[in-house]
N, CA, C and O atoms as a GROMACS GRO file, in nm:
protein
  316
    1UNK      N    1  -2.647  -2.674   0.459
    1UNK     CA    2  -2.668  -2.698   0.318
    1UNK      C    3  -2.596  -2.591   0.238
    1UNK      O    4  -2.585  -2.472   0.269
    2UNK      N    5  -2.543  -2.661   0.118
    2UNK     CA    6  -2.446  -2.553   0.035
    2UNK      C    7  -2.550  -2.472  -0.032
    2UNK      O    8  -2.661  -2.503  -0.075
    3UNK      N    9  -2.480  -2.351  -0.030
    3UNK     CA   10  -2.584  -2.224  -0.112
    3UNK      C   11  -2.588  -2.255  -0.240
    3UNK      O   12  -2.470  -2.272  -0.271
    4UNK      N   13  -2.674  -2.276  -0.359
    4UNK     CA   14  -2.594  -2.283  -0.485
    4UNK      C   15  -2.612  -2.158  -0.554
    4UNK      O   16  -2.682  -2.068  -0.507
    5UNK      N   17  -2.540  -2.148  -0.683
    5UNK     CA   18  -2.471  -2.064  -0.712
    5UNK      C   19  -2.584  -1.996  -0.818
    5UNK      O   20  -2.680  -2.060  -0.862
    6UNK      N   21  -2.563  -1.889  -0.842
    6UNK     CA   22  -2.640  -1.772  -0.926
    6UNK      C   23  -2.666  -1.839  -1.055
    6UNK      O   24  -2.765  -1.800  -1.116
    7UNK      N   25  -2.605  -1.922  -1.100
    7UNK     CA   26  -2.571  -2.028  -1.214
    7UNK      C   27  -2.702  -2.094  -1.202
    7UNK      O   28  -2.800  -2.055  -1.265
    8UNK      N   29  -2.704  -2.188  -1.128
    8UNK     CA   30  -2.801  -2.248  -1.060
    8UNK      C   31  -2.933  -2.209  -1.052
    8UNK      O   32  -3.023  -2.265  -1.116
    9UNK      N   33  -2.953  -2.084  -0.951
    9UNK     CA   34  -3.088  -2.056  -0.961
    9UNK      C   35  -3.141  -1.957  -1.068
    9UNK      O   36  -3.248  -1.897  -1.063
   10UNK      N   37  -3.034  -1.950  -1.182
   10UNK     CA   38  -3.090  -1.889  -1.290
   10UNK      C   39  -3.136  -2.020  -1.408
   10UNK      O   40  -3.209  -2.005  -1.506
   11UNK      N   41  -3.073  -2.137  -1.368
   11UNK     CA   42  -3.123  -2.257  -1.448
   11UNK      C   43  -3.216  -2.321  -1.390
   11UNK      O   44  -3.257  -2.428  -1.433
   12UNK      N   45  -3.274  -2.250  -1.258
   12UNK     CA   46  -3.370  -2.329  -1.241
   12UNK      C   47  -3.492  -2.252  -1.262
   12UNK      O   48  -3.591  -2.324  -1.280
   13UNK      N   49  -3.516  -2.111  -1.266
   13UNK     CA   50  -3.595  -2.011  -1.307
   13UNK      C   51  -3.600  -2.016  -1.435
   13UNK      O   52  -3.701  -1.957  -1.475
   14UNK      N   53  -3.505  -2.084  -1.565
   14UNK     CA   54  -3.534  -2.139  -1.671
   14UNK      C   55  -3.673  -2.260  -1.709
   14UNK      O   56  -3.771  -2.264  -1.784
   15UNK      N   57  -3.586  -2.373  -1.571
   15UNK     CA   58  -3.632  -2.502  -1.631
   15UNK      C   59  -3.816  -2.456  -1.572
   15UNK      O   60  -3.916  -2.469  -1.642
   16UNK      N   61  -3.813  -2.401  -1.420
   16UNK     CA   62  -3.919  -2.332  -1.372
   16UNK      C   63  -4.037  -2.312  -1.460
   16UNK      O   64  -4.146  -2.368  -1.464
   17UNK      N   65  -3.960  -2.173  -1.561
   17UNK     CA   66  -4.064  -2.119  -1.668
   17UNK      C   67  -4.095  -2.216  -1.754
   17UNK      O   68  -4.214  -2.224  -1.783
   18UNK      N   69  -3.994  -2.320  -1.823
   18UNK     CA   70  -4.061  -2.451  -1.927
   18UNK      C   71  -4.160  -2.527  -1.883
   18UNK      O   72  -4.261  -2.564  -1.943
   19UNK      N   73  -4.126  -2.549  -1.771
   19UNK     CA   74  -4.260  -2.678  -1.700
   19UNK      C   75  -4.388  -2.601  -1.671
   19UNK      O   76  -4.494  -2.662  -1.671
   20UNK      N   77  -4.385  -2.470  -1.647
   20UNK     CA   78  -4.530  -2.397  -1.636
   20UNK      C   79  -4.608  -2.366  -1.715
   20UNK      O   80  -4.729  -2.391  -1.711
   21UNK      N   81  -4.517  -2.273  -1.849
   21UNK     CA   82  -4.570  -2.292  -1.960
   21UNK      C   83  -4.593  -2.483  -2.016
   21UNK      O   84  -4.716  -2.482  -2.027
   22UNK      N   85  -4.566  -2.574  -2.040
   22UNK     CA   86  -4.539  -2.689  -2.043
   22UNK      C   87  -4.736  -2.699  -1.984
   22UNK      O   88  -4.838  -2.685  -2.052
   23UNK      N   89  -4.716  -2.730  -1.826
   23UNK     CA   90  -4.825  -2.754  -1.831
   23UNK      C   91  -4.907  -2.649  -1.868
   23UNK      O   92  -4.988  -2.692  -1.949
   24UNK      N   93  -4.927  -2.513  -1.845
   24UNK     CA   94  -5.036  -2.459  -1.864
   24UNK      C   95  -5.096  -2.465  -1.966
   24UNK      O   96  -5.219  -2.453  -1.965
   25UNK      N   97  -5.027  -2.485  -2.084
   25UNK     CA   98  -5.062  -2.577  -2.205
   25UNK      C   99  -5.112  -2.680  -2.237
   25UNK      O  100  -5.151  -2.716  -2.349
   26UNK      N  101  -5.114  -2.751  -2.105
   26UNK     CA  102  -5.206  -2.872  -2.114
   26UNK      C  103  -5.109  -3.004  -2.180
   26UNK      O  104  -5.170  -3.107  -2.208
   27UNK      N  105  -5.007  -3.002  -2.198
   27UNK     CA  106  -4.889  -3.062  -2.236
   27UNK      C  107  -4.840  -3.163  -2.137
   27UNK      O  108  -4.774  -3.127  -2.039
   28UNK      N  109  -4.872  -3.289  -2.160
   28UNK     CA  110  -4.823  -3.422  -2.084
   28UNK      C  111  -4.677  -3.398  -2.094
   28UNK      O  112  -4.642  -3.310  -2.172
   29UNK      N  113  -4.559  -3.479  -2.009
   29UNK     CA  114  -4.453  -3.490  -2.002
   29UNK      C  115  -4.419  -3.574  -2.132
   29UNK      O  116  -4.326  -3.544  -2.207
   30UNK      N  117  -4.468  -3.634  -2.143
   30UNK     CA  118  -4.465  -3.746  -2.253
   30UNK      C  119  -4.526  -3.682  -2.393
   30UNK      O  120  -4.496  -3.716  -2.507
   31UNK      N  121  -4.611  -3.591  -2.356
   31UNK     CA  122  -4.640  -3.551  -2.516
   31UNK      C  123  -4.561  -3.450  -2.579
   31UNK      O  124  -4.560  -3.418  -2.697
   32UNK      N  125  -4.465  -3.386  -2.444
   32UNK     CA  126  -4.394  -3.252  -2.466
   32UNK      C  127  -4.279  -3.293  -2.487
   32UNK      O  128  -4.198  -3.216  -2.538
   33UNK      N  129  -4.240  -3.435  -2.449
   33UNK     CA  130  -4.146  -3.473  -2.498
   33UNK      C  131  -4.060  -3.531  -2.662
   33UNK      O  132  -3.955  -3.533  -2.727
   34UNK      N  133  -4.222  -3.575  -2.653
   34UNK     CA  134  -4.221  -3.623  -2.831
   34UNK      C  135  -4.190  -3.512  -2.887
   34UNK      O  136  -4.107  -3.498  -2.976
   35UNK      N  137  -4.265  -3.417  -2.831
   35UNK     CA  138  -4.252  -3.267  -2.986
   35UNK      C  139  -4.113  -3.248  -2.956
   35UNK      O  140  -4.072  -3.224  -3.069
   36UNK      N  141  -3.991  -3.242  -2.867
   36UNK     CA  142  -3.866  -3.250  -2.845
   36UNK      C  143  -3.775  -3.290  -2.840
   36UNK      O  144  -3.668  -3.236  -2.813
   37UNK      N  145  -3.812  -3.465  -2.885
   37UNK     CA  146  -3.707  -3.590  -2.840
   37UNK      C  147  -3.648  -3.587  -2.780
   37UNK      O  148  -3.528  -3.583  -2.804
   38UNK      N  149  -3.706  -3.589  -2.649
   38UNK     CA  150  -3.625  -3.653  -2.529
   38UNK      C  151  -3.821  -3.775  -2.494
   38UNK      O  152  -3.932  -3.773  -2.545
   39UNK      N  153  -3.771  -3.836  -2.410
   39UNK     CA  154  -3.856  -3.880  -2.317
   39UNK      C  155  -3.937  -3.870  -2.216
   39UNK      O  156  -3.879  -3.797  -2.136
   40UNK      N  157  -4.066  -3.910  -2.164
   40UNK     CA  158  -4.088  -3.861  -2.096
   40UNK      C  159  -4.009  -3.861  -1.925
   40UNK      O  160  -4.036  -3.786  -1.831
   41UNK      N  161  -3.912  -3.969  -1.929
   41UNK     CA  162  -3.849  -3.976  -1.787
   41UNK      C  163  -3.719  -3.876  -1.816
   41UNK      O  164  -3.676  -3.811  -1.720
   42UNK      N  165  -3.662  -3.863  -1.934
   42UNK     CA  166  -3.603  -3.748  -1.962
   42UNK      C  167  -3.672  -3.627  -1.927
   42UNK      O  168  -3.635  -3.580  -1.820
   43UNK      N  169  -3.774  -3.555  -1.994
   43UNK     CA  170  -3.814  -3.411  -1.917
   43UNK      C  171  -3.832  -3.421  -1.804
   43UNK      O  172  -3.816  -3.320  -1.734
   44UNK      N  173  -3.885  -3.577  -1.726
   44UNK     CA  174  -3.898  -3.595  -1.580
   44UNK      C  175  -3.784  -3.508  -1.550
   44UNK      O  176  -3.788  -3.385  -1.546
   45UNK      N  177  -3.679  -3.585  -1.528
   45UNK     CA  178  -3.525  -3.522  -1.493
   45UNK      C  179  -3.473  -3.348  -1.521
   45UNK      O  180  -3.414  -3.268  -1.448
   46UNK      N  181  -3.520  -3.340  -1.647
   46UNK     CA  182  -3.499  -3.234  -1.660
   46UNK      C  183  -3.612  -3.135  -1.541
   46UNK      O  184  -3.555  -3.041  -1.486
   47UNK      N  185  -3.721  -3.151  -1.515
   47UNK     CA  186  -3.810  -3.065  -1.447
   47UNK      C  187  -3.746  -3.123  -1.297
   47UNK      O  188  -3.818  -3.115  -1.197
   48UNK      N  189  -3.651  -3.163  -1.291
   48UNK     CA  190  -3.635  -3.191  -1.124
   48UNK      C  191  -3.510  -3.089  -1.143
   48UNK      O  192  -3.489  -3.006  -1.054
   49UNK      N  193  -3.431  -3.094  -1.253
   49UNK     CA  194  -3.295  -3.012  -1.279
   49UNK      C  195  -3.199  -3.168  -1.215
   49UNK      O  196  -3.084  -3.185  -1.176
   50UNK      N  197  -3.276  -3.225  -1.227
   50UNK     CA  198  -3.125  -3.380  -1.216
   50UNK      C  199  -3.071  -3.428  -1.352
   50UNK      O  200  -2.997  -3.526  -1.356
   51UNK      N  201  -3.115  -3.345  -1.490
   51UNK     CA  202  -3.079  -3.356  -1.591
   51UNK      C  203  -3.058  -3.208  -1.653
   51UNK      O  204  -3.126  -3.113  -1.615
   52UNK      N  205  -2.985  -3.199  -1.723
   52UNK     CA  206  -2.980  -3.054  -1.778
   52UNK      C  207  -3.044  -3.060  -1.948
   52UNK      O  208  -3.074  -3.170  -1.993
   53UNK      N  209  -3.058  -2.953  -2.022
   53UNK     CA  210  -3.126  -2.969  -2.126
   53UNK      C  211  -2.975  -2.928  -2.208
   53UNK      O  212  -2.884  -2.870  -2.148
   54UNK      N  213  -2.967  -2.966  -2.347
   54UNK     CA  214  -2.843  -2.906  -2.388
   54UNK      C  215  -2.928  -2.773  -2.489
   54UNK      O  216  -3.045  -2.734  -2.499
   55UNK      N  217  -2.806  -2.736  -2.548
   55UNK     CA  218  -2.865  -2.625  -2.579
   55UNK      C  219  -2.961  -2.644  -2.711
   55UNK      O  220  -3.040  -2.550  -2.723
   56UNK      N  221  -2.972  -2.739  -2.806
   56UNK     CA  222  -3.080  -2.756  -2.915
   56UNK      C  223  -3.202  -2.798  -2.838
   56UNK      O  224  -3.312  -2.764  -2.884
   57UNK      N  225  -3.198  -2.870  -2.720
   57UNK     CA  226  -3.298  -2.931  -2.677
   57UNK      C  227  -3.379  -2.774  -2.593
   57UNK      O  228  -3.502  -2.767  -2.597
   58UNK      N  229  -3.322  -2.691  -2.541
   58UNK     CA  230  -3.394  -2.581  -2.478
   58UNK      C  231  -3.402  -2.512  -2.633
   58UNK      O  232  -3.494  -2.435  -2.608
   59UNK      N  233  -3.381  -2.494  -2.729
   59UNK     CA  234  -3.415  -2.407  -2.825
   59UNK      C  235  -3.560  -2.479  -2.855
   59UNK      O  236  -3.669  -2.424  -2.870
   60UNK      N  237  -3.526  -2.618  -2.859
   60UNK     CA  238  -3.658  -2.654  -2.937
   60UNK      C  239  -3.770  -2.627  -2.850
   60UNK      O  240  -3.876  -2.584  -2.896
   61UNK      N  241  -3.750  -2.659  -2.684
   61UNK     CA  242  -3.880  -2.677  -2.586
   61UNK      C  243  -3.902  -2.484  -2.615
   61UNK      O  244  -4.024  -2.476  -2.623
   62UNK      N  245  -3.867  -2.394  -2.626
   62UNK     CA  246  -3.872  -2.268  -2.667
   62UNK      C  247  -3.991  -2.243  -2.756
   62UNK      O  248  -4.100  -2.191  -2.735
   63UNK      N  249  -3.924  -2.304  -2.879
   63UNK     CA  250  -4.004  -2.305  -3.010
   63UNK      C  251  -4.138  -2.395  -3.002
   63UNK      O  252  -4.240  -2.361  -3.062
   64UNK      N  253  -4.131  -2.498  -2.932
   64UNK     CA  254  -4.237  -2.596  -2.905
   64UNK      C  255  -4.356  -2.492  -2.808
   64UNK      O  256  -4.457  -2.452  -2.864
   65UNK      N  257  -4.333  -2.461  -2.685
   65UNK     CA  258  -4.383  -2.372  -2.597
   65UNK      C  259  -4.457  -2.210  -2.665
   65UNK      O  260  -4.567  -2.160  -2.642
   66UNK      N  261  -4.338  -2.160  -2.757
   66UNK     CA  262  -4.372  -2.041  -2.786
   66UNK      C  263  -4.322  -1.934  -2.720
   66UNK      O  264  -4.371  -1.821  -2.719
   67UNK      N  265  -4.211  -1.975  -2.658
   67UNK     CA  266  -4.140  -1.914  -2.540
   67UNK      C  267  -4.021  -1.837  -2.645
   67UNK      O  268  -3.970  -1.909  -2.731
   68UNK      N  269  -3.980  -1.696  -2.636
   68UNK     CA  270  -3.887  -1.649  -2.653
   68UNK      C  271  -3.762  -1.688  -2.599
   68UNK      O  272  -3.742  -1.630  -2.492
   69UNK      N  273  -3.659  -1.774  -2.636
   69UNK     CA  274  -3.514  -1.818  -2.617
   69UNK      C  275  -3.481  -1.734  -2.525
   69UNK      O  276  -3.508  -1.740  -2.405
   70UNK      N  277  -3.375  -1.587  -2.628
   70UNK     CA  278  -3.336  -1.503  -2.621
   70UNK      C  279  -3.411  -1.381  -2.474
   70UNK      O  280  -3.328  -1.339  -2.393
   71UNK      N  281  -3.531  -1.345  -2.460
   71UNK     CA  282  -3.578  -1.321  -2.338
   71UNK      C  283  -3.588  -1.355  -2.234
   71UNK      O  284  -3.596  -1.285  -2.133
   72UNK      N  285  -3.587  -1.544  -2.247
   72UNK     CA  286  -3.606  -1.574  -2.102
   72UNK      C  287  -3.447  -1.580  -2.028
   72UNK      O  288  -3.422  -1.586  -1.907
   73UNK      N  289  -3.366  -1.577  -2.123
   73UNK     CA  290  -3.241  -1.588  -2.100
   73UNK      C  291  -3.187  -1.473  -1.994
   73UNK      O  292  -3.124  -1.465  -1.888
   74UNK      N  293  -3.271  -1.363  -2.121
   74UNK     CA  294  -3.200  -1.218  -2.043
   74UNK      C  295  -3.274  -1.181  -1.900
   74UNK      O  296  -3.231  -1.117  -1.804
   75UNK      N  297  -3.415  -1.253  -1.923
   75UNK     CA  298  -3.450  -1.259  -1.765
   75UNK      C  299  -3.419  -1.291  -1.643
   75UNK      O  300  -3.459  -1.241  -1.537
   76UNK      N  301  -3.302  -1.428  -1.671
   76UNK     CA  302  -3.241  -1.449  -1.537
   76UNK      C  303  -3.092  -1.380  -1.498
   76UNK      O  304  -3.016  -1.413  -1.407
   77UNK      N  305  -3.071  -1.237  -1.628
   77UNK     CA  306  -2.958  -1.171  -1.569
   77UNK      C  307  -2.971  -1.081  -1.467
   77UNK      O  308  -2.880  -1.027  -1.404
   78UNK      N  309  -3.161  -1.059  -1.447
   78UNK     CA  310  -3.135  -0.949  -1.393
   78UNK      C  311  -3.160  -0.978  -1.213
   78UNK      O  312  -3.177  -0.889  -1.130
   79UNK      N  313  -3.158  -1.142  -1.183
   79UNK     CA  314  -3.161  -1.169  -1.062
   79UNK      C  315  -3.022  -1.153  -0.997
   79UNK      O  316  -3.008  -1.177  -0.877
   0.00000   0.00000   0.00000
């Protein structure tokens, strides 16, 4: 199996932290989606990483969550 790349498991330690906060919030796929416009088979995808988020759509799940953008960002430099 191919290794993937630092790229990779820093977008997935992203999408990781959205879906935890996400649920620990008590936040349906479908309800977290509305506050974001996407769908709920859209964030499906996105929480598998078989979809990527673009970049307004991770600002908003940010702002929706309560999640600092800018921090979680700098968090996956230091893997």
């Amino acid at each position: 199996m191919a290794r993937k790349s630092p790229d990779e498991d820093a977008y997935r330690a992203i999408i990781n932290r959205i879906a935890q906060t996400r649920f620990d919030r008590g936040l349906k796929q479908s309800e977290f989606g509305a506050l974001i416009g996407l769908t709920q088979d859209a964030v499906s995808r996105v929480e598998t990483c078989t979809r990527q988020l673009s970049l307004l759509e991770f600002k908003r799940a940010c702002d929706v969550l309560g999640l600092d953008a800018g921090e979680l960002l700098r968090a996956t430099q230091s893997r």
